[in-house]
C-alpha distance (Angstrom), angle and dihedral (degrees) to the residues before:
residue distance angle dihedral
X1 . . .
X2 3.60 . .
X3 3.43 102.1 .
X4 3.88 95.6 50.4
X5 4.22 82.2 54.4
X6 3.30 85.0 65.3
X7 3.47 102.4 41.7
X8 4.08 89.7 55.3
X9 4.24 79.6 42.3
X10 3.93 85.1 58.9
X11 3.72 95.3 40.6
X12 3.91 95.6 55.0
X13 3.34 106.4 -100.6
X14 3.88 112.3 129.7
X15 4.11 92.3 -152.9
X16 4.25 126.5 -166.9
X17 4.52 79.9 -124.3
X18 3.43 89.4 70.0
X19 3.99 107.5 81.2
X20 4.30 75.6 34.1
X21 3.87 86.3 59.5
X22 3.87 97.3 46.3
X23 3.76 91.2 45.8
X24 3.95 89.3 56.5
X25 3.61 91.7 46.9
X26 3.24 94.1 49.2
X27 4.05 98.2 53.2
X28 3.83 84.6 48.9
X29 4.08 86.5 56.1
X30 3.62 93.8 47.5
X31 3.37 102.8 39.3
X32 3.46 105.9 -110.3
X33 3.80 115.9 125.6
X34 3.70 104.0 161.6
X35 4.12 87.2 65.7
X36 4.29 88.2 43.4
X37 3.90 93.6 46.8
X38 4.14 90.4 47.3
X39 3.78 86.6 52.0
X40 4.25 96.8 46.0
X41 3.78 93.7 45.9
X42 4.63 91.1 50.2
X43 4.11 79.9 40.0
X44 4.22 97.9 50.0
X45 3.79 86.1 35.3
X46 3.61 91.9 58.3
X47 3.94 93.1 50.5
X48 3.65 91.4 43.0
X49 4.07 85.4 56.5
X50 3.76 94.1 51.6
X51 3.56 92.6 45.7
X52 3.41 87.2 60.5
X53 3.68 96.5 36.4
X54 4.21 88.1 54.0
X55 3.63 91.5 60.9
X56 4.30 116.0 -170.3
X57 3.26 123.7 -30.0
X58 4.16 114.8 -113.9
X59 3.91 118.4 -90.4
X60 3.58 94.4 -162.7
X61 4.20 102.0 136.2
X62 3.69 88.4 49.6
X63 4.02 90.0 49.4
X64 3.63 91.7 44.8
X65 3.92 93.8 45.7
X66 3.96 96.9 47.8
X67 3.87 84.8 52.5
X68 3.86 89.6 58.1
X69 4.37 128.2 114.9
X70 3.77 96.4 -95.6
X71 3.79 98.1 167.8
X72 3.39 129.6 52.5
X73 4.00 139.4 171.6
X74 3.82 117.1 -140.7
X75 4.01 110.4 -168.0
X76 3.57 111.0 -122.8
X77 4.15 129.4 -176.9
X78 4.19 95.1 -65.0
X79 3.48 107.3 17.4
X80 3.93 139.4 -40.9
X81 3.85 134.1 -48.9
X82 3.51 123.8 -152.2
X83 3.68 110.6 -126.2
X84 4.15 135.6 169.2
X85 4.07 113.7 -87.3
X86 3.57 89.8 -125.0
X87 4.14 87.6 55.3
X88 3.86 86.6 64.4
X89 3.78 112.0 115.4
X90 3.70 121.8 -156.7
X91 4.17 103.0 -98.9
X92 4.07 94.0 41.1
X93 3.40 121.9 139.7
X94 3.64 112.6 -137.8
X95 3.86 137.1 -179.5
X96 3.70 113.2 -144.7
X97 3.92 114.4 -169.2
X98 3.52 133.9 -152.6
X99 3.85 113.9 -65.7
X100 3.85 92.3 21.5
X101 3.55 129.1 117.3
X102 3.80 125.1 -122.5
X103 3.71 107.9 -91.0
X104 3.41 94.9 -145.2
X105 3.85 145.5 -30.6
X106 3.84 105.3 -44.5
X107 4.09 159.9 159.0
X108 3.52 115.5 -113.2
X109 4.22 97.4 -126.3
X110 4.04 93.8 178.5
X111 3.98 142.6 -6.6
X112 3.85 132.7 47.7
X113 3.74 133.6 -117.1
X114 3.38 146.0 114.4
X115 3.55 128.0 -77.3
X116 3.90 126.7 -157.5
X117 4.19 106.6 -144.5
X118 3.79 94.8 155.3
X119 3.92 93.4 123.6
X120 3.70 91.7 61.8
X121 3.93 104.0 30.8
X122 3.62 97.5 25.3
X123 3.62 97.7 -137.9
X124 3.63 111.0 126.9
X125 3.98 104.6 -147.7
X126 3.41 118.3 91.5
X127 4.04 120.4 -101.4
X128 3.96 112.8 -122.1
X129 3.91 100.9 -133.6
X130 3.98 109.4 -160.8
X131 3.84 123.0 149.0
X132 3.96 115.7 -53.1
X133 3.86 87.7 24.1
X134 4.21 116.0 126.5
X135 3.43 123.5 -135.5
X136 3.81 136.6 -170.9
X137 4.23 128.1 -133.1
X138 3.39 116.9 -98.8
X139 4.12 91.1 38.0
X140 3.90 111.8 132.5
X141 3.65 112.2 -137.8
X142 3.84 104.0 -140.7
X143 4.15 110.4 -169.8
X144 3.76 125.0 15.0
X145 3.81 133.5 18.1
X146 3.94 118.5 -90.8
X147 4.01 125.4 -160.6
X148 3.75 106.0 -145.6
X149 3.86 147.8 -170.6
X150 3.40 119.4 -116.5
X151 4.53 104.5 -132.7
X152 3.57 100.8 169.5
X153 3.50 134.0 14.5
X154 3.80 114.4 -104.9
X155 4.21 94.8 -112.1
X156 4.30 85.2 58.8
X157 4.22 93.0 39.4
X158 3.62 126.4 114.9
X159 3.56 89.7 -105.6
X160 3.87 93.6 58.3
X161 4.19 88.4 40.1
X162 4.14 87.8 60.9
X163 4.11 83.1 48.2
X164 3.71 96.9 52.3
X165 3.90 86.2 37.6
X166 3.94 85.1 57.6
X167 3.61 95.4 40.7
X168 3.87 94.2 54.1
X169 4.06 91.9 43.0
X170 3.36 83.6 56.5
X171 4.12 106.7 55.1
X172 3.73 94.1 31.2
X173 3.93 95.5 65.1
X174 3.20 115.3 109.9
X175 4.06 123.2 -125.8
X176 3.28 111.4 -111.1
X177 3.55 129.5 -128.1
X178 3.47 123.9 -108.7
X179 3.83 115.7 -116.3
X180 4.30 85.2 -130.0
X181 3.89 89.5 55.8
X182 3.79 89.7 53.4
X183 3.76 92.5 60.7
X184 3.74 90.6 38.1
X185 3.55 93.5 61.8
X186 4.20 90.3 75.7
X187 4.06 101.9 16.8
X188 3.35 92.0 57.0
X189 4.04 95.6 58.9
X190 3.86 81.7 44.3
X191 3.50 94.0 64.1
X192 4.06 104.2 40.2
X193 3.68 78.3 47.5
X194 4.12 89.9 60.4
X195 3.56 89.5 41.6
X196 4.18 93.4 50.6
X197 3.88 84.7 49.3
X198 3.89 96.1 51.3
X199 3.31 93.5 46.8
X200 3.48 99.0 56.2
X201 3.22 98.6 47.5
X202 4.41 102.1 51.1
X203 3.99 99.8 7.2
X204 4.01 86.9 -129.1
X205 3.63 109.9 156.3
X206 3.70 83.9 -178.1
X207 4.22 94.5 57.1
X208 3.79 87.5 51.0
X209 3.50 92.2 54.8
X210 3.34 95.1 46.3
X211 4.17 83.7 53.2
X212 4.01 88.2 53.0
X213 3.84 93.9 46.8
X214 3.76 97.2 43.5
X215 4.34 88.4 39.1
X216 3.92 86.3 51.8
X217 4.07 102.5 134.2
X218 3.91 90.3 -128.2
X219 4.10 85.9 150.1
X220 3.59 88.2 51.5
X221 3.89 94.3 57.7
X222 3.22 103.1 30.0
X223 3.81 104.3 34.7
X224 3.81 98.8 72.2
X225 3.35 115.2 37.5
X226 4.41 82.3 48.0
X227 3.76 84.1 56.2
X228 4.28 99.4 42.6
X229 3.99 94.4 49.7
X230 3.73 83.9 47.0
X231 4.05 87.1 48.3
X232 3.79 89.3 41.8
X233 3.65 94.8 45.4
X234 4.05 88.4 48.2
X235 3.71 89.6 43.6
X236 4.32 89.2 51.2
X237 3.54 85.6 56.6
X238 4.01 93.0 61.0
X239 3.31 91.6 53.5
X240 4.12 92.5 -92.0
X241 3.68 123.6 132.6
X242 4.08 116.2 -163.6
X243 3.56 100.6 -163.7
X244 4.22 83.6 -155.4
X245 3.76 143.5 14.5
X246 3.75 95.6 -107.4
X247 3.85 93.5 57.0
X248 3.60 91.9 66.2
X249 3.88 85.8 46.1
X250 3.64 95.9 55.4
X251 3.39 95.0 41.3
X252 3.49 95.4 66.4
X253 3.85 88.8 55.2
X254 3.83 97.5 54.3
X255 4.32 117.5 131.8
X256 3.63 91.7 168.2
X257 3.77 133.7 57.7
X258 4.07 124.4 -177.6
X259 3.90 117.0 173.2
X260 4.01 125.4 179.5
X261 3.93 120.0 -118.6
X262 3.69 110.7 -131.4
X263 3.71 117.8 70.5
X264 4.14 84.7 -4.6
X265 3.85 109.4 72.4
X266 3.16 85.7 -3.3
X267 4.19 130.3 64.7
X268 3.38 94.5 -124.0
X269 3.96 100.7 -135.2
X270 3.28 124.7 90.4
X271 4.42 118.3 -110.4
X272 3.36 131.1 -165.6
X273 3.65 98.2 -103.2
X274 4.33 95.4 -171.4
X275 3.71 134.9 -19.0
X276 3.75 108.7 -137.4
X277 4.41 104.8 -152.1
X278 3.45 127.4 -163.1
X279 3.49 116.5 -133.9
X280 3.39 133.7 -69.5
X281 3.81 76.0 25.9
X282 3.85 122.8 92.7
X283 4.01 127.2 -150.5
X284 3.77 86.2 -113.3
X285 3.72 88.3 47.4
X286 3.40 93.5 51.8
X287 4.03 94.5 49.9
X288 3.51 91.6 48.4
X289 3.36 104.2 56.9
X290 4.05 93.7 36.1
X291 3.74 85.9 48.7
X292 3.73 99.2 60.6
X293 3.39 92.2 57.3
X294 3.88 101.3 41.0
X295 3.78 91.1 46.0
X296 3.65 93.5 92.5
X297 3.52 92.9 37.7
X298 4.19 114.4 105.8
X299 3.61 91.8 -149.5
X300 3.44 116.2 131.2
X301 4.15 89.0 -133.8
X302 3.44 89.4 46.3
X303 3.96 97.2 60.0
X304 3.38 91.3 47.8
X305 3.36 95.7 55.3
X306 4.27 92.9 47.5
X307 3.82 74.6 51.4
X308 3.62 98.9 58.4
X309 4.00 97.7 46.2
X310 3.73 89.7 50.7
X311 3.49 93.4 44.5
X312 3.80 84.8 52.5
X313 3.87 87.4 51.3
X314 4.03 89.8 -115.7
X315 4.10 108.7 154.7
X316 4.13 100.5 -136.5
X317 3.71 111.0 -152.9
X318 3.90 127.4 -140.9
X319 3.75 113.1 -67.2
X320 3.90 110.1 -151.6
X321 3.76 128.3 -171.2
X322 3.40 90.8 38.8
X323 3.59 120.1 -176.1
X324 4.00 132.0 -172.1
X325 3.82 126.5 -153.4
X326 3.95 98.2 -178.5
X327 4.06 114.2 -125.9
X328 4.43 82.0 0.1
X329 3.80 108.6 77.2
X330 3.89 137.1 -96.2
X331 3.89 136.5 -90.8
X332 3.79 133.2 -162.9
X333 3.93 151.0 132.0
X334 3.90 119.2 -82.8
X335 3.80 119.3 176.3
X336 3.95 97.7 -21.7
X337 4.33 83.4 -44.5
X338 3.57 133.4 120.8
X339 3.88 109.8 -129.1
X340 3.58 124.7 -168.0
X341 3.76 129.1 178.1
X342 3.49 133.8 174.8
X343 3.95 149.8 90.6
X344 3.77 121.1 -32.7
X345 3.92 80.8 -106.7
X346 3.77 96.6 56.8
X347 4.47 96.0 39.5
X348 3.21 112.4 34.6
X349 3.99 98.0 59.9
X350 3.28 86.6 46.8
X351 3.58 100.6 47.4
X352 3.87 100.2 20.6
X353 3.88 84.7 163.5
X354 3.94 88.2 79.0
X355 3.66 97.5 47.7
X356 3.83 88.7 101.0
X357 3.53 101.3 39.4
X358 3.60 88.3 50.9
X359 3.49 94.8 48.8
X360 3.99 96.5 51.6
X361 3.65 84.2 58.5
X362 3.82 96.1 54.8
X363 3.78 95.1 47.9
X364 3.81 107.7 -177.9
X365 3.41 104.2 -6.6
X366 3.63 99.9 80.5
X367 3.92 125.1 -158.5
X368 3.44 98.9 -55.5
X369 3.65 122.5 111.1
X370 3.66 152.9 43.3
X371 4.08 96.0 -36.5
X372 3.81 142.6 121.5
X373 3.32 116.3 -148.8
X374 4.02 120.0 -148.4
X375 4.01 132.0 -153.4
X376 3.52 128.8 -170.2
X377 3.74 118.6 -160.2
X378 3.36 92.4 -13.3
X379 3.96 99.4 -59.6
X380 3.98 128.5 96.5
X381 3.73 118.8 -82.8
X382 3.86 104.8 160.2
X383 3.75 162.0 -62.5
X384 3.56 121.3 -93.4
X385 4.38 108.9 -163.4
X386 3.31 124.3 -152.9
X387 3.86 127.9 -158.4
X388 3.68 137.6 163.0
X389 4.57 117.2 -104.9
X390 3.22 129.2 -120.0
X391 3.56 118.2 -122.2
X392 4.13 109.4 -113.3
X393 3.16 122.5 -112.2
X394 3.88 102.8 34.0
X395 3.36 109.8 129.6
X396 3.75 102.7 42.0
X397 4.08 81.2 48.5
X398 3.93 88.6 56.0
X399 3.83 88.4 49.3
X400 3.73 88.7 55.8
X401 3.91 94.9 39.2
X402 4.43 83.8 60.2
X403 4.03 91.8 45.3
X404 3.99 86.1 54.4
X405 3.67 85.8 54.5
X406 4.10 102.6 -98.5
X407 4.04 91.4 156.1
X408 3.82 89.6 -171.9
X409 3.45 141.8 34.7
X410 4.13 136.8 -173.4
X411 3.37 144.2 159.7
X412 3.75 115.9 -135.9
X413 3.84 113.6 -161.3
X414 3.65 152.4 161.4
X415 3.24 101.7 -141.5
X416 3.93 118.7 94.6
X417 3.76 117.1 -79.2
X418 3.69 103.6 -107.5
X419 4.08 96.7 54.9
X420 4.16 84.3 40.4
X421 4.04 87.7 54.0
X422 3.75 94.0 42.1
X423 4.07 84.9 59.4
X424 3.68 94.6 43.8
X425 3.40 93.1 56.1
X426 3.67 98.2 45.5
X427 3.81 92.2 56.3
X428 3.95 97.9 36.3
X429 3.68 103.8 -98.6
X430 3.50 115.7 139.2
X431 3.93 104.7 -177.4
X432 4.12 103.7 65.9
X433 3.90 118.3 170.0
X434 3.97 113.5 -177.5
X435 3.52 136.4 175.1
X436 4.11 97.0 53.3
X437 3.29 137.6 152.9
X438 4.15 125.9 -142.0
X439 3.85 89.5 -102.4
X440 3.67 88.6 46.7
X441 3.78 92.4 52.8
X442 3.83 93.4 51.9
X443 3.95 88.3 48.3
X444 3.64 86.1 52.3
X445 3.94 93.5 49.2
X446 3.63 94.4 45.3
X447 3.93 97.1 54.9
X448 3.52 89.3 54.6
X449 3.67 91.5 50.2
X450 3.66 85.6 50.8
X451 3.79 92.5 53.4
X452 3.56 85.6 69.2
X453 4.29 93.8 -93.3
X454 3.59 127.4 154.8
X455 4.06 93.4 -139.8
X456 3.78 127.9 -148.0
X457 3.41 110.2 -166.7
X458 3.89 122.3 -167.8
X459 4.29 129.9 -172.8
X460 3.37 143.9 138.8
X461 3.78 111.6 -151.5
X462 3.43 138.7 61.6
X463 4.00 89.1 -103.0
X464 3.41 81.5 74.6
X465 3.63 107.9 45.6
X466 4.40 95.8 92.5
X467 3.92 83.0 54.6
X468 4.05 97.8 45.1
X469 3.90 82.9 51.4
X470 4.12 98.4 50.6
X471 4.04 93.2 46.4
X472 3.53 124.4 92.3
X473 3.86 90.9 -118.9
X474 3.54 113.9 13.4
X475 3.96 115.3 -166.4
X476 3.94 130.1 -171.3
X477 3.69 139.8 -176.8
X478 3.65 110.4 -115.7
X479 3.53 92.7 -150.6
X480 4.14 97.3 50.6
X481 3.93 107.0 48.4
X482 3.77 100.1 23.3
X483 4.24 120.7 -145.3
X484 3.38 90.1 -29.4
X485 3.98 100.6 67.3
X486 3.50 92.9 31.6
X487 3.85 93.1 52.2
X488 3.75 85.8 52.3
X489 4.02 99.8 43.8
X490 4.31 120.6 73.8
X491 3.71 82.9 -137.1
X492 4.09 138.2 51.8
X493 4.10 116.8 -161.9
X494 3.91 90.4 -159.4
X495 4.20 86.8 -152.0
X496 3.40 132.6 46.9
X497 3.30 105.5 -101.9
X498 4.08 118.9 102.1
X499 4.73 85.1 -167.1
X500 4.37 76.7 86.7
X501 3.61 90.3 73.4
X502 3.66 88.1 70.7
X503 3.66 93.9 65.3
X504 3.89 87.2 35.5
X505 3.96 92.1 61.3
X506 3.95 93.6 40.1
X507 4.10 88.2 55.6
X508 3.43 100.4 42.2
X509 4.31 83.8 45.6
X510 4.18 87.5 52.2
X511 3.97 91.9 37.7
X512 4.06 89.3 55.5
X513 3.83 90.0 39.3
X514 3.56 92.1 53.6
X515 3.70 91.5 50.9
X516 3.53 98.6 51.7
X517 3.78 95.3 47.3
X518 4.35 86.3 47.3
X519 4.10 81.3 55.6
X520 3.73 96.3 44.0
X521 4.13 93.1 46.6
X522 3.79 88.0 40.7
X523 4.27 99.1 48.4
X524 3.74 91.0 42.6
X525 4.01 91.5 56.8
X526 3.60 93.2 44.9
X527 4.16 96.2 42.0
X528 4.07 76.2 50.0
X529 4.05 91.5 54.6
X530 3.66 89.0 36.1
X531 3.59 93.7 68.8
X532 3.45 93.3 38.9
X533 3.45 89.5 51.5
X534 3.80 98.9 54.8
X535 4.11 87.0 53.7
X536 4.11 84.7 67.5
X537 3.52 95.4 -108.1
X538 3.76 106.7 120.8
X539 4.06 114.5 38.9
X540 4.38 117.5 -142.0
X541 3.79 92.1 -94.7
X542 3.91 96.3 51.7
X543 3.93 92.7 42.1
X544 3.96 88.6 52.3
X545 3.74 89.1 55.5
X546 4.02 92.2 40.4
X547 3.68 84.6 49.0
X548 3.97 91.0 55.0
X549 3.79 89.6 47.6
X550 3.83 90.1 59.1
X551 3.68 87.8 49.3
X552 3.75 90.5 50.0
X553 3.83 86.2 59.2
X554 3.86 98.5 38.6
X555 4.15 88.1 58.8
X556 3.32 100.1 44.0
X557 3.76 87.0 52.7
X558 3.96 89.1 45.7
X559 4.08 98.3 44.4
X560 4.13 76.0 64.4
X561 3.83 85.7 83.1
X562 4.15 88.9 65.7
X563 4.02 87.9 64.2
X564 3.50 128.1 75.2
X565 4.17 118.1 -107.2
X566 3.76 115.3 -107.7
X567 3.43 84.1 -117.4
X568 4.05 130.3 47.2
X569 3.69 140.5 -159.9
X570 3.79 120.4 -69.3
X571 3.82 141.3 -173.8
X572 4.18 113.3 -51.3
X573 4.33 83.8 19.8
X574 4.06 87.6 -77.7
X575 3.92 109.5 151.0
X576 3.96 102.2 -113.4
């Protein structure tokens, strides 16, 4: 233990073991063991504490890189081959089937279906892929098979960019200081300074021992990592997981929070957010008769939509006929009636009769958007719109985030600006950036580090994973991204709801509070004994035990941070 204080000595870093390590020393020298021993055991404690306190260290690149395309099948005169992903050469045609993931970054050359990239964009509704449409590795194509064109090889795709992006997040943190060290840095002269001063003045070897023994920074070890596995402990119980000690610390230093859209503020999913009917037909009309033929459809649209009428308590009868056109719409018999459903694409040019009536029912807001259209023997019989939720609670939870001190808030998205902004402004943040890429968000995170910000950093997929990594705090939902984001985050909200981060900020703000006051307490008794100490009054073996006294006092004070407060965190982050 010795030896590896002066090894960090050597190396530059001006360590709260150091007076620790010249108090054992000295006991050896002067023969007395009892006051060394009392010393190492409070010293190996200590480390054993923050050890425990540091928790393991994140696995996120090896998460990320089992979850990559590994297999791919490149067409080739007769048929396909099965070759590695990393084989793949820019130019290859490939054939993806349903269920498979995209090889690697590609043009769609032939087929149609839908393709799932919410882990790397974030958005949650699946991509139509038809011929001339782009798509990114690591996309899962969901419904029919697609013949592709290889445009970059797999090691140089997006997929292997947000990799690399984690990677480098990863080894260009910074290690953080620990809170003892920060004291250290001007206690520590304060005590050799004692001991140079009682020395001159009697020659005792024996007093200045007894002013290294009694001077030992026993708060300073032992205070914080007592008070963050009490934080951690109080945090688990919320729901919170800090994967190690100097999350929780860093968390309670935090200025700036950023949080992603999709699956963050928002649910994630889309809902059927109104059904427009035209007359004689009702809204629950319409869903009935659209649901029985979507409800064997394994469209993510189309489950929502059997959602919604049962939801509503609407009994769907038996569609028959049915008929699928993947990432089109649906078509089938219901009662005696011909029911179509689909996008504007897929109805209206088969129906072109119901272009107007469908029209009068959308008014202004044209054919654009997240909608399916539905038909009934031919004629118009509504719209049914789909849009993502909010989460609840958001914008008294911002309110609370700015009376814990949160100077800054944004929302950091890939989805175009104008449905980013619409968010933003529904929960109460102001600064709303949309349209980015990974990279782009880990640019963004690192300027505002670089303006001097403590960042918080909040997603849920694996889009966001290189920017949960570069923040100062990076937090995920475990239910959103899966292992990979919570591999890459130093904190796991085990529900989906981002409002916990409230009570995650105010304990980790307590825990550190608690800590410092434990070290304050704790340094002011033993500067107190110090002195006496170098006046000849207390010999090595009695400071050692005084010293353990004061620790007694500084733990109990620091276990206080594994209790709740008396008093909890209410509306606008006052204590209530």
């Amino acid at each position: 233990m010795v030896w590896r204080t002066i090894r960090g000595v050597a190396a530059g870093r001006f360590a709260a073991d150091l007076v620790a390590m010249l108090a054992i020393v000295g006991a050896l020298a002067l023969g007395e063991p009892l006051a060394g021993l009392i010393v190492v055991l409070m010293q190996t404690g200590g480390e054993a504490l923050e050890r425990y306190a540091e928790g393991r260290a994140s696995d996120a690149v090896r998460e990320l890189e089992s979850a990559a395309p590994t297999l791919a099948h490149r067409v080739v005169a007769g048929g396909v081959e099965d070759i590695a992903a990393e084989a793949v050469e820019v130019g290859d045609e490939l054939y993806v089937r349903p269920g498979e993931l995209v090889p690697t970054d590609a043009l769609v050359l032939k087929g149609r279906s839908q393709v799932d990239a919410a882990r790397l964009t974030g958005e949650p509704v699946p991509v139509t892929a038809s011929a001339g449409v782009r798509l990114l590795s690591g996309s899962a194509n969901l419904d029919g098979p697609l013949t592709i064109r290889a445009t970059a090889r797999a090691a140089e795709s997006q997929y292997a960019r947000i990799v690399e992006l984690v990677r480098t997040a990863q080894e260009s943190k910074s290690p953080l200081q620990r809170l003892a060290d920060r004291y250290a840095i001007w206690f520590t002269p304060i005590t050799l300074l004692v001991c140079l001063v009682a020395w001159l003045a009697t020659h005792d070897a024996v007093r200045v021992l007894a002013v290294l023994v009694v001077a030992t920074p026993c708060p300073l070890i032992l205070a914080t990592p007592i008070a963050v596995v009490g934080g951690i402990n109080r945090a688990a119980k919320h729901g919170i997981i800090f994967r190690h000690g100097s999350a929780l610390e860093q968390m309670a230093r935090i200025t700036v929070a950023v949080f992603d859209k999709t699956g963050t503020l928002t649910i994630g999913r889309p809902a059927v957010a109104e059904v427009r009917a035209v007359p004689p037909f009702t809204a629950n009309e319409v869903l009935r008769l659209a649901g029985a033929v979507e409800h064997g459809s394994s469209h993510l649209l189309a489950r929502t939509l059997v959602d919604e009428a049962l939801a509503r308590g609407v009994d769907l009868p038996e569609g028959r006929e049915i008929t699928d056109w993947p990432g089109e719409g649906v078509a089938g018999a219901v009662e005696g009636r011909a029911v179509a459903v689909g996008a504007w694409s897929f109805v209206v040019p088969r129906h072109p009769e119901a272009e107007q009536e469908l029209r009068a029912v959308l008014g202004e807001a044209g054919a654009d958007g997240l909608r399916a259209y539905v038909t009934v023997d031919g004629r118009g019989a509504g719209v049914v719109e789909y849009a993502d939720r909010l989460r609840p609670g958001l914008p008294d939870f911002m309110a609370t985030l700015r009376g814990l001190g949160v100077r800054r808030t944004l929302l950091l998205s890939g989805d175009d600006q104008a449905n980013a902004a619409a968010v933003g402004r529904a929960v109460g943040i102001g600064e709303v950036h949309g349209g980015l890429l990974p990279a782009d968000k880990v640019a963004f995170v690192q300027r505002l580090m670089e303006e001097g910000g403590h960042v918080l950093m909040v997603g849920d997929g694996t889009n966001d994973a290189p920017a949960l990594s570069t923040a100062t705090v990076g937090v995920a939902l475990a239910n959103g991204g899966g292992g990979i984001t919570a591999e890459a985050a130093d904190a796991v909200i085990l529900t989906d709801d981002p409002t916990r981060l409230a009570e995650a900020v105010a304990i980790s703000r307590r825990t550190l509070r608690l800590a410092r006051q434990s070290i304050w307490a704790g340094l002011g008794m033993s500067g107190v004994a110090m002195v006496v100490a170098a006046f000849g009054y207390i010999p090595p073996i009695a400071g050692a035990l005084l010293q353990e006294l004061i620790d007694v006092a500084v733990i109990l004070n620091a276990l206080r941070a594994t209790f709740a407060p008396r008093r909890g965190i209410g509306t606008g982050g006052r204590l209530a």
